[in-house]
BADREN-218069 format. One record per atom (N, C-alpha, C, O): residue in three letters; x, z, y. Coordinates in steps of 0.2 Angstrom, whole numbers, padded with zeros to 4 digits, always signed. Each point is the difference from the previous one (the first is absolute). Example, Ala and Ser with C-alpha at 12.3 -4.5 7.8 and 13.67 -1.06 7.14 Angstrom:
2
ALA+0066+0039-0028
ALA-0004+0000+0006
ALA+0004+0000+0006
ALA+0005+0003-0001
SER-0007-0007+0006
SER+0004+0001+0006
SER-0004+0003+0005
SER+0003+0001+0006
//
This chain:
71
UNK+0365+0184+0609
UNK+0006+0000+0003
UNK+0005-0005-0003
UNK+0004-0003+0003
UNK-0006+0001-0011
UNK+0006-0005-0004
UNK-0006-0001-0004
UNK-0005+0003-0001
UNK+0009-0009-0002
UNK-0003-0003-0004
UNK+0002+0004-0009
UNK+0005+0004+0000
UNK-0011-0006-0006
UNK+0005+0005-0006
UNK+0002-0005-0003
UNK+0002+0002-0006
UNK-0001-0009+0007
UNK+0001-0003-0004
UNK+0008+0000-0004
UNK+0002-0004-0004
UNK+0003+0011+0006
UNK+0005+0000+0001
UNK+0001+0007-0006
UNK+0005+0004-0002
UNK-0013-0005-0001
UNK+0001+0006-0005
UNK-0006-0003-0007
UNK-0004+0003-0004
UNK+0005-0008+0005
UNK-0007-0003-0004
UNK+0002-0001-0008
UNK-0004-0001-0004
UNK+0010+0002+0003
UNK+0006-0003-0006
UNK+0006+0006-0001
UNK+0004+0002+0004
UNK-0005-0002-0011
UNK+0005+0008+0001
UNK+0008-0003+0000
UNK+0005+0003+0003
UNK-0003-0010-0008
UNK+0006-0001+0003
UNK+0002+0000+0008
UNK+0005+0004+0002
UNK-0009-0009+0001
UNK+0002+0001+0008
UNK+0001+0009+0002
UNK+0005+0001+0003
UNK-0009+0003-0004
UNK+0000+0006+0002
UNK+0007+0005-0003
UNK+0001+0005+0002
UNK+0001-0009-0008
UNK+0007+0001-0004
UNK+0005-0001+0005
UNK+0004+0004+0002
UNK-0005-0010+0000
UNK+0006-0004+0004
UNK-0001+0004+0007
UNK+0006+0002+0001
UNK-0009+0000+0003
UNK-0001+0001+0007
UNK+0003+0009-0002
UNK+0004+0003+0004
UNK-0008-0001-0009
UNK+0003+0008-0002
UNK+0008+0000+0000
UNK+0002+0006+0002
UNK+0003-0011-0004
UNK+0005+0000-0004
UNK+0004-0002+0008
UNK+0004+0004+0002
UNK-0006-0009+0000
UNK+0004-0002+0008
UNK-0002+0007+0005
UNK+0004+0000+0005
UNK-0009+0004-0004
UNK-0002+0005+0004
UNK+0004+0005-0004
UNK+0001+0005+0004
UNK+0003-0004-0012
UNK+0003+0005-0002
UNK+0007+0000+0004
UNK+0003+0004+0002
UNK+0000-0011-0003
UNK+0007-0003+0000
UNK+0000+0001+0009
UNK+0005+0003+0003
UNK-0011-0005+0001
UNK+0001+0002+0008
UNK+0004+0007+0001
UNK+0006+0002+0002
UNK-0012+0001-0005
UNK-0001+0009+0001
UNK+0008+0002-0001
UNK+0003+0004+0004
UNK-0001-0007-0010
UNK+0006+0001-0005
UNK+0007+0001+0006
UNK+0004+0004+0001
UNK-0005-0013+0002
UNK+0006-0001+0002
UNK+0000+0002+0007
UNK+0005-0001+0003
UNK-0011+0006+0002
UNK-0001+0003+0005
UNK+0005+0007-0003
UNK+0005+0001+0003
UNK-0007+0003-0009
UNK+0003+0005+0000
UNK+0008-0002-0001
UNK+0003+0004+0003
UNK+0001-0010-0007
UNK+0004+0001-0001
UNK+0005+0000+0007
UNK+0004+0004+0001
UNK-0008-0010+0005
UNK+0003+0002+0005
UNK+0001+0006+0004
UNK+0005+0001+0004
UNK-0009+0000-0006
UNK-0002+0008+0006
UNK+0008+0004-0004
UNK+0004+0003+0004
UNK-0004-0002-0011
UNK+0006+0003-0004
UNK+0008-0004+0006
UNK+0005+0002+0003
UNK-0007-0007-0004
UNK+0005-0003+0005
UNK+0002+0002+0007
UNK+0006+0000+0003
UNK-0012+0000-0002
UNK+0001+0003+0009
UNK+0001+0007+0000
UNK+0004+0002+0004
UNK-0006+0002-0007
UNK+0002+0007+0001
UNK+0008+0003-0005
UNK+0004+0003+0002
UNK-0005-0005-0009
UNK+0008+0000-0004
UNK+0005-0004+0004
UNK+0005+0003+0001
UNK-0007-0007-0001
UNK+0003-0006+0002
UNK+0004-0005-0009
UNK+0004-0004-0001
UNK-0009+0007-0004
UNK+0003-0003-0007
UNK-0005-0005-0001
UNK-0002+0001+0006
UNK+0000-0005-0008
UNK-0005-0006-0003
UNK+0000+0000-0006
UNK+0004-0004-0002
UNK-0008+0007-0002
UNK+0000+0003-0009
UNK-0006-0002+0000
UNK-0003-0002+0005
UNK+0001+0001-0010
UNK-0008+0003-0003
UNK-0001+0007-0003
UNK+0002+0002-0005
UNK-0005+0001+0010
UNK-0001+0007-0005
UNK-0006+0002-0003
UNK-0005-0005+0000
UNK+0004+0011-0003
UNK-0004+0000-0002
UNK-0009+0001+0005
UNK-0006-0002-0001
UNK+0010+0005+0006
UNK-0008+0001+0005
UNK-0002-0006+0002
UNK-0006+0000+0002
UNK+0011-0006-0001
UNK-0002-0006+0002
UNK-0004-0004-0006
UNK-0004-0005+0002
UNK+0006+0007-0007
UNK-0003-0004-0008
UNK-0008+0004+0001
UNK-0005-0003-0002
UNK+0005+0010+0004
UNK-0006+0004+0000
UNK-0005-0003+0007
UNK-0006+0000-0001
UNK+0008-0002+0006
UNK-0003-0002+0005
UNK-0005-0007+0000
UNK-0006-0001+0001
UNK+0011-0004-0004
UNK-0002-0007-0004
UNK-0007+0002-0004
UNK-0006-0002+0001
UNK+0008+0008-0006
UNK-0004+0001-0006
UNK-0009+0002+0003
UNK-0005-0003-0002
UNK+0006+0008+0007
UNK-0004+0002+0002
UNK-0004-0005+0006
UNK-0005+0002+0003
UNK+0006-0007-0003
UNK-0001-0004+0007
UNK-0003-0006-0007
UNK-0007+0000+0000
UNK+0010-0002-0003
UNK-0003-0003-0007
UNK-0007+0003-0002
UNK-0006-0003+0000
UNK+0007+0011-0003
UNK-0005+0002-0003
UNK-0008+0003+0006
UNK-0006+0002-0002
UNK+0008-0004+0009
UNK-0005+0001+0006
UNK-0002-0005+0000
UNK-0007-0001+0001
UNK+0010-0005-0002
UNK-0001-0007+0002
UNK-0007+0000-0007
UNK-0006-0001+0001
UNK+0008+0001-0007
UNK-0004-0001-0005
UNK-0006+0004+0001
UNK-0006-0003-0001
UNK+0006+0012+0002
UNK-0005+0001+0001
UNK-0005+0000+0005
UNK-0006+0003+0000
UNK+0009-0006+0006
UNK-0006-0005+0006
UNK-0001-0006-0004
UNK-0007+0001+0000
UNK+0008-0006-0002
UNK-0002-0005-0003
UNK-0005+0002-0003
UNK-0006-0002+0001
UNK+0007+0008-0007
UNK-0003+0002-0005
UNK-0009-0001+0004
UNK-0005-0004+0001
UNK+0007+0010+0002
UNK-0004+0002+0004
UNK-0007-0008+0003
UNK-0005-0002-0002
UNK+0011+0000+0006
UNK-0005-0006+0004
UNK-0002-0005-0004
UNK-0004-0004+0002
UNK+0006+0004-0010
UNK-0002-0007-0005
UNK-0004+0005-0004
UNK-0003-0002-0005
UNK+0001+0010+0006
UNK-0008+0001-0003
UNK-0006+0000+0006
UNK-0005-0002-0002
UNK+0006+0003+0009
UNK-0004-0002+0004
UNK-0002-0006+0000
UNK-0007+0000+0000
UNK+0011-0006-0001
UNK+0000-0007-0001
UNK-0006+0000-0006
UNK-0006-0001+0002
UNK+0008+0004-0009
UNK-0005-0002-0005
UNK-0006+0004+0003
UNK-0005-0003+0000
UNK+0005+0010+0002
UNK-0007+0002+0002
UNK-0006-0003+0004
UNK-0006+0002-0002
UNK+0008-0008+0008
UNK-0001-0001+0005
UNK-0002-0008-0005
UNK-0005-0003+0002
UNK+0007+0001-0007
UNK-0004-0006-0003
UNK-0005-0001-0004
UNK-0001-0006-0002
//
């Protein structure tokens, strides 16, 4: 379905974790926007990022021990 060359290097996998946090992030702070109508950073939004950050890593995790099994 994709290529993994997109997990072959842990900084790149840092950087893509880190922009997939900041998305996640700035999806939630909107949403605070559209329903408060405040534009803060709160904490569920700082949790949302976090958690999108710490999934991102451990699929990576995941797809860069198949990688070494499969070599």
């Amino acid at each position: 379905m994709f290529d993994d060359r997109a997990f072959r290097t842990w900084p790149r996998v840092i950087t893509v974790a880190l922009t997939f946090a900041f998305l996640f992030g700035l999806i939630a702070v909107l949403s605070d926007l559209l329903f408060d109508g405040v534009l803060r950073l709160s904490p569920r939004a700082l949790g949302f990022g976090l958690l999108a950050f710490i999934g991102y890593l451990g699929v990576a995790g995941l797809i860069r021990s198949r990688m070494e099994d499969t070599d």
